[in-house]
C-alpha positions in Angstrom: -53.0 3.4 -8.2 -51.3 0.4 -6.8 -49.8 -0.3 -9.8 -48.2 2.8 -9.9 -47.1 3.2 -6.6 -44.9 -0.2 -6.8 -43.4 1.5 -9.5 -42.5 4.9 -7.9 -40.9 2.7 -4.9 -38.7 1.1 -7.6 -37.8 4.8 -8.6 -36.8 5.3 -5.4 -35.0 2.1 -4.5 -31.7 1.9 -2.5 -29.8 1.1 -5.0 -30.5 4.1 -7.0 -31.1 6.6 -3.9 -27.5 5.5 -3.6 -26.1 6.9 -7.1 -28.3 10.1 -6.5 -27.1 10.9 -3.4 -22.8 11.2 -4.7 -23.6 13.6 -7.5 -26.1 15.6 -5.1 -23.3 15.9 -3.0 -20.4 16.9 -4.7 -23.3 19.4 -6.8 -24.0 21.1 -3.2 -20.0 21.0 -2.1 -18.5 22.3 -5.5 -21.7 25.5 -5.6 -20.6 26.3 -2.1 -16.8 26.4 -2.3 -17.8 28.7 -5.9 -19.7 30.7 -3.9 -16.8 31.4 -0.7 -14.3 32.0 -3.6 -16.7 34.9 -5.1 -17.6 36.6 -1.8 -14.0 36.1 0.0 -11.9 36.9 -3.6 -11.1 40.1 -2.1 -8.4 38.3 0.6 -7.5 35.1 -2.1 -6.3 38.1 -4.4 -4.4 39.6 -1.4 -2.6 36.3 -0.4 1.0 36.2 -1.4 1.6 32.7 -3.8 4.2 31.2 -5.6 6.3 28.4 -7.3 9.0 26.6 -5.8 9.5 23.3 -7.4 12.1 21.7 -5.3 9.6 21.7 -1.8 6.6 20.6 -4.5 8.8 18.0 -4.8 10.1 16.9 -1.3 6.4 16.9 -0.9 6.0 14.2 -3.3 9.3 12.4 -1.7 7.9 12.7 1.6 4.6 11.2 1.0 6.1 8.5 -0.9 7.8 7.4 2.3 5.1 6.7 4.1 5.2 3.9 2.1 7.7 1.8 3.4 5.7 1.7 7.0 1.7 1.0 5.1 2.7 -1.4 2.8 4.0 -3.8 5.3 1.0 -3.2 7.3 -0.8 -4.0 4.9 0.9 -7.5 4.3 0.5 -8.3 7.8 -3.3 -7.9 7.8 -4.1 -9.8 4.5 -1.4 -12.5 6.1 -4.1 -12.6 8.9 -6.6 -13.7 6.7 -4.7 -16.8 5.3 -2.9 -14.7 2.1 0.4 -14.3 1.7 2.4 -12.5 -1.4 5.7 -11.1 -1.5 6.2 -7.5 -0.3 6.9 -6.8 -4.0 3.5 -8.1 -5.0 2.1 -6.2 -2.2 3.9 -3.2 -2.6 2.6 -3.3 -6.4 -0.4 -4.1 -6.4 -1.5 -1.2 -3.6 0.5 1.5 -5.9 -2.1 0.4 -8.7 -5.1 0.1 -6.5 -4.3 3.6 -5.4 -5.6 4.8 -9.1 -9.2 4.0 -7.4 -8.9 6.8 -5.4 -8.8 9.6 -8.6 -12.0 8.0 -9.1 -15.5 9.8 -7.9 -17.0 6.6 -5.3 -16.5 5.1 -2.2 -15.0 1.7 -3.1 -13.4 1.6 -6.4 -9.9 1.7 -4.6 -11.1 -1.5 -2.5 -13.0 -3.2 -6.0 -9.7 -2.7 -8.3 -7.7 -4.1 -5.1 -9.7 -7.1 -4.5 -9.8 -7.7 -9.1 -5.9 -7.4 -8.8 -5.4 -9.8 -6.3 -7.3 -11.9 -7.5 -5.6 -13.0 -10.7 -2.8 -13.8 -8.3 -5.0 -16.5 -6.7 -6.3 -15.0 -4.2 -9.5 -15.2 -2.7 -11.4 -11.6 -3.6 -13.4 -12.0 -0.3 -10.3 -11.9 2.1 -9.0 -8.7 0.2 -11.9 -7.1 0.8 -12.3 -8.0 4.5 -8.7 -7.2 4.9 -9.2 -3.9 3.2 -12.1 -3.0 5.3 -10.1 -3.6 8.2 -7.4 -1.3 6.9 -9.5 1.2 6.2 -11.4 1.4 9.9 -7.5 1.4 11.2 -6.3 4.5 8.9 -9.9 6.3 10.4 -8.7 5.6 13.9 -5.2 6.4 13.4 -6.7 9.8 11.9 -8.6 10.4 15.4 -5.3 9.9 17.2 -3.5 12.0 15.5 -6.1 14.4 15.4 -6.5 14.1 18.7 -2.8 14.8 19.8 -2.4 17.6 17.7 -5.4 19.5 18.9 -3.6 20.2 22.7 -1.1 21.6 20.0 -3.5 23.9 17.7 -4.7 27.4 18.8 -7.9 26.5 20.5 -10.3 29.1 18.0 -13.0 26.7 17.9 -14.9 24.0 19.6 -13.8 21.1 17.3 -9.9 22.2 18.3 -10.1 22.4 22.3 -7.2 20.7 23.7 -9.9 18.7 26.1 -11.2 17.3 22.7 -8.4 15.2 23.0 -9.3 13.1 25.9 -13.1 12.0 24.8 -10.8 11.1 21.2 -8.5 9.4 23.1 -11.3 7.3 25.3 -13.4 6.5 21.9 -10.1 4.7 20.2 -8.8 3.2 23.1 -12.8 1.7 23.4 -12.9 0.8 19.9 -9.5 -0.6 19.2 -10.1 -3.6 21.9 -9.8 -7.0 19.9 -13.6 -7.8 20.4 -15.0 -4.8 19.9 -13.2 -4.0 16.6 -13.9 -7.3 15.2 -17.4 -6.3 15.9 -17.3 -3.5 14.2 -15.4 -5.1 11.2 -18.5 -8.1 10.7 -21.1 -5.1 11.3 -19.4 -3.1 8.2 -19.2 -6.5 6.1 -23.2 -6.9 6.9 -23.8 -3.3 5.9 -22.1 -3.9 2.5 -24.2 -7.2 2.0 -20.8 -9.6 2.0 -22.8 -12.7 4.1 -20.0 -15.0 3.4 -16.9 -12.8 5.4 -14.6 -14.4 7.0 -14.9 -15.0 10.7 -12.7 -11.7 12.2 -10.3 -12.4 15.1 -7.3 -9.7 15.8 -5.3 -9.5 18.4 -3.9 -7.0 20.5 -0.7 -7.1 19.7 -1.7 -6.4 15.8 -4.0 -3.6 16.1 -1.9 -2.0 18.3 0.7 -2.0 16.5 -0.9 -1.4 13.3 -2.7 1.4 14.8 0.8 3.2 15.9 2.5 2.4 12.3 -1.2 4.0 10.7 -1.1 7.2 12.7 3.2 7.6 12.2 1.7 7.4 8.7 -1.1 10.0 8.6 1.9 12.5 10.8 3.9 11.8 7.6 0.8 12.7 4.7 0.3 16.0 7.1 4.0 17.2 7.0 4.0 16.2 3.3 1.2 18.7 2.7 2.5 20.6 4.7 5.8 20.9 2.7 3.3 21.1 -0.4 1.8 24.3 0.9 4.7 26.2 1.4 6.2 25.4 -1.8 3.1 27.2 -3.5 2.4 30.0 -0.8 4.1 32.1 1.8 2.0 30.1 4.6 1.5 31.4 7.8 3.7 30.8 10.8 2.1 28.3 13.3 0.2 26.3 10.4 2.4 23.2 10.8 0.0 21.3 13.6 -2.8 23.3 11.9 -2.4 21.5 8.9 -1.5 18.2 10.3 -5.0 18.7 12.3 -6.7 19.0 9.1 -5.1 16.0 7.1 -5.8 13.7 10.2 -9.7 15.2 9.8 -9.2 14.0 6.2 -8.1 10.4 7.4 -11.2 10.1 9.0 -13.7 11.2 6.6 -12.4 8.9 3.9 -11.7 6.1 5.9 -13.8 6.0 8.7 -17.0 6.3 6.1 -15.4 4.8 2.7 -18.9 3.2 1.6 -21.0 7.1 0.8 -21.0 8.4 -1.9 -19.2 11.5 -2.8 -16.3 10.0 -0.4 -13.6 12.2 -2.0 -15.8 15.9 -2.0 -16.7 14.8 2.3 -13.0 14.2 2.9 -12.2 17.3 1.0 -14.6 19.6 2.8 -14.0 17.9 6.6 -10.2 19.5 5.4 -11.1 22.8 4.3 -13.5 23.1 7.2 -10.4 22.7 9.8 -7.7 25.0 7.5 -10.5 27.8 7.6 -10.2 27.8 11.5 -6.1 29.2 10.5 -6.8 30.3 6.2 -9.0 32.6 4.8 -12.2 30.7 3.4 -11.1 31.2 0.4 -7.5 30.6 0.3 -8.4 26.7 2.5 -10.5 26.0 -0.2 -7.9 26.9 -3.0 -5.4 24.9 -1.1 -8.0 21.8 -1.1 -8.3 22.1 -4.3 -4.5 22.4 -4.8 -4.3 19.1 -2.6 -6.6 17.2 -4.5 -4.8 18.0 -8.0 -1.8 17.0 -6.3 -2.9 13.5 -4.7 -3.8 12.2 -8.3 -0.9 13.4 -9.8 1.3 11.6 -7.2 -0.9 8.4 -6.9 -0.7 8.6 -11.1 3.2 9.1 -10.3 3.6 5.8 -7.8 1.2 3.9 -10.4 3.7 4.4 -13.3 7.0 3.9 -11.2 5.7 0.2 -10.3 4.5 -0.3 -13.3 8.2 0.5 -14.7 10.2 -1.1 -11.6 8.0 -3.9 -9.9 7.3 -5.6 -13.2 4.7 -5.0 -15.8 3.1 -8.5 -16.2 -0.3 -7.6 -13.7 -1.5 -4.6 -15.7 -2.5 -1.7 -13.6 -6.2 -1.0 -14.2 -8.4 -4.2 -12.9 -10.4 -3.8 -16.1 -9.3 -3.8 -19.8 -11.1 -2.8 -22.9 -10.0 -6.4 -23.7 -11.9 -8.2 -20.5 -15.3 -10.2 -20.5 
């Protein structure tokens, strides 16, 4: 009896609760969104869409942008941590460790990132510190914005009241202080097991400032889907804010809680949830899905044009048929 109940609480360990618990999810998320499409197909059917290519692609132009303001972010953090590449380096290695994120998981993005930098000589513990603390940034930036644009939103629901807006505002201004965050940051490092971090000390002057270029940044991914949108559909007038609101929802599902599994499908449904307060069910979760196709296309996109432009001798994809 003993004998076998050591071996059902191996079953059941952590480890492999953990890889349950992501297919589980997206199982539950994926029969639910079948099942709004069947019972509200009457009004997707009924919803005018369309093609225009040139705003499909302005969407893509736009999002690119945001580049130019995350990247150097970006270099500034890992500089914090005692690493310093070029902004070229920087700027190609996070094009190709953006190919984590067409992946199903909750770290592959930060895991390809930290292998990449690596073979440049740098240490794969300070990436992944420095990642952690971008990550926690983007999920505050998403409040902010979030925040801002619900005084702006219809106020249909509880979770859009402009007085939302205030307890968001309170929560980031309490969380962004320099000791409190780098709390936060070692508390996250001893969640994911890394005992030998590096000791965390921001100041203010860099997380507020990082924390204004991050939410600039998450304003510019909502007007690029916004853009998207209407190059497939005759979107509703009003939707602008509505969609913004919904991408900055998306911001802090992903980043905010990047270690679950079935990151992608929570991030996904936190967006659909906020576009069905303006959308038909159906027609948000079509437009998820219609988001999602269009974020690995674009992320496969940036991946090849820095592979072509920013040199091609660091190879894309961390791992190779070819590696050990």
């Amino acid at each position: 009896m003993g004998q076998q109940t050591r071996r059902w609480g191996k079953g059941f360990s952590p480890t492999r609760l953990r890889r349950l618990i992501g297919p589980i999810v997206i199982g539950f998320v994926l029969i639910v969104a079948f099942i709004v499409l069947i019972k509200d197909s009457q009004r997707l059917l009924t919803f005018s869409f369309h093609l225009d290519p040139l705003l499909v692609l302005l969407s893509f132009v736009v999002e690119c942008s945001g580049l130019v303001l995350v990247v150097p972010v970006w270099h500034q953090i890992l500089a914090r941590f005692g690493s310093r590449l070029s902004y070229r380096d920087d700027l190609r290695i996070y094009c190709y460790s953006m190919l984590g994120n067409t992946i199903p998981g909750g770290v592959w993005s930060l895991v390809s990132r930290a292998a990449l930098y690596e073979r440049q000589g740098v240490t794969s513990m300070r990436v992944a510190v420095a990642s952690v603390v971008e990550s926690v940034l983007i999920g505050l930036a998403g409040l902010v914005v979030y925040g801002l644009t619900a005084v702006l939103v219809s106020p249909e629901n509880i979770w859009q009241q402009p007085g939302i807006a205030l307890a968001i505002t309170a929560f980031v201004v309490v969380w962004i202080q320099p000791p409190v965050f780098n709390w936060l940051i070692g508390w996250l490092l001893s969640r994911l097991r890394q005992a030998d971090e590096p000791v965390i000390s921001l100041r203010y002057a860099d997380l507020g400032c990082w924390l204004a270029l991050e939410s600039l940044v998450v304003v510019i991914g909502g007007i690029a889907v916004y853009v998207l949108l209407h190059g497939f559909a005759t979107v509703p007038a009003g939707m602008f804010f509505s969609v913004i609101n919904a991408w900055a929802v998306a911001a802090v599902a992903g980043n905010l809680f990047f270690w679950i599994p079935g990151k992608l499908v929570v991030r996904d449904s936190a967006m659909a949830f906020i576009l069905m307060q303006s959308l038909p069910a159906s027609v948000a979760v079509v437009f998820v899905l219609l988001i999602r196709v269009w974020t690995i296309v674009s992320i496969l996109i940036v991946a090849g044009l820095a592979w072509l432009f920013l040199g091609r001798n660091l190879h894309p994809w961390p791992i190779t048929l070819g590696d050990e």
